[in-house]
N, C-alpha and C positions, 0 to 999 in steps of 0.2 A: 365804767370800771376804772379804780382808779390804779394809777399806773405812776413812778417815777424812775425815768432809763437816765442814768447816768454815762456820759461817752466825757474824750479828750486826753482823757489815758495816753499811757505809752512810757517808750526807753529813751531820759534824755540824762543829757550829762548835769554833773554839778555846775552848779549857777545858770543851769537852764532856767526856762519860763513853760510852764504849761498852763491854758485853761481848762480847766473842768467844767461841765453843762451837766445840769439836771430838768430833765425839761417833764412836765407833771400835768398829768390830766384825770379828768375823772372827781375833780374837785375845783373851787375857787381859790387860790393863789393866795389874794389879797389877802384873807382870812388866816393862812396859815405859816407860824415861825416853821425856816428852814434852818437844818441845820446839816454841815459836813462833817462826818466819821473819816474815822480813820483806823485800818486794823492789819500792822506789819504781822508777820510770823511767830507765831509760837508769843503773840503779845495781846494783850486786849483790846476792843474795839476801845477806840478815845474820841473826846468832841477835839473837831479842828478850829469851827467859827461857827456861828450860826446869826443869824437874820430875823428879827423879829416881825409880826406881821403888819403891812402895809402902814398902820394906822399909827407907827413910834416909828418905824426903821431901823432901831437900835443893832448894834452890832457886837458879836463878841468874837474874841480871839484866843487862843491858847499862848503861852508866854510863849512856847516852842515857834511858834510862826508868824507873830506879830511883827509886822514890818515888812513883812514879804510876803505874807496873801491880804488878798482883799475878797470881801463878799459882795454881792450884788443881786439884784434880781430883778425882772422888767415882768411885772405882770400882763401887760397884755399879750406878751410872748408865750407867758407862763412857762418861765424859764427862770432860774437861778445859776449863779454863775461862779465860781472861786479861782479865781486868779493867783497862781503860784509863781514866784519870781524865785531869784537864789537859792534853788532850788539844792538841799543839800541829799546826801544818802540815805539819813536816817527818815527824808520825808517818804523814803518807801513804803507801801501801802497799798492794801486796798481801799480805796476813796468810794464811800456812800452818802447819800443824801436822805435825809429826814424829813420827813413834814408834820407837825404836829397840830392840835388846835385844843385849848381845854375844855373838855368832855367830849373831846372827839378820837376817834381811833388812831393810830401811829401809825404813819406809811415809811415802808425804805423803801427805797431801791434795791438793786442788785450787787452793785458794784462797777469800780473801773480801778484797772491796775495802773499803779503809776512805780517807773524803776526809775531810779536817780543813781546813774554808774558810771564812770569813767571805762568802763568795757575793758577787756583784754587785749593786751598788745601781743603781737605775734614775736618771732626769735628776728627778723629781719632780712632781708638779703641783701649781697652788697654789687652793686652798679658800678660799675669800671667805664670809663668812657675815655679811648684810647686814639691819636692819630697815627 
């Protein structure tokens, strides 16, 4: 069966760093370009980067994130890997992973949410410290 679960999600601030992991089974790796989605709200899915297979390595990048992700993948893991650095607000997203091969079927994944927010600050209280 073949299967790709994407985890490493989560709520970090701007100029955080998150990895993302897609890890894929139920096919050979080597054979297949991966590629990272990305699909904020009320916006279309888009390519983030993606990884050619095995046999070039070649890499691509969206101009939005060049310079601050990186692809990867370690096949005998059979895992892929996208490393997000400066990490800004607009990179909010549901993050998917692709596998493709030509004349072969199209696998996604499911997804992993990633929030890039500075969060809400509260009204404060104030601390008196008196002898």
């Amino acid at each position: 069966q073949v299967q790709l679960v994407e985890s490493g999600g989560g709520l970090v601030q701007p100029g955080g760093s998150l990895r993302l992991s897609c890890a894929v089974s139920g096919f050979t790796l080597d054979y297949y370009a991966i590629g990272w989605f990305r699909q904020a709200p009320g916006k279309e899915r888009e390519g983030v980067s993606c990884i050619s297979s095995s046999s070039s390595d070649n890499t691509y990048y969206a101009d939005s994130v060049k310079g601050r992700f990186t692809i990867s993948r370690d096949n005998d893991q059979k895992m892929v890997y996208l490393q997000m650095s400066n990490l800004k607000p607009e990179d909010t997203a549901v993050y998917y992973c692709k596998a493709a091969q030509i004349g072969r079927p199209v696998y996604w994944g499911r997804g992993t949410q990633v929030t890039v927010s500075a969060g809400d600050w509260g009204q404060g209280t104030r601390v008196t410290v008196s002898s």
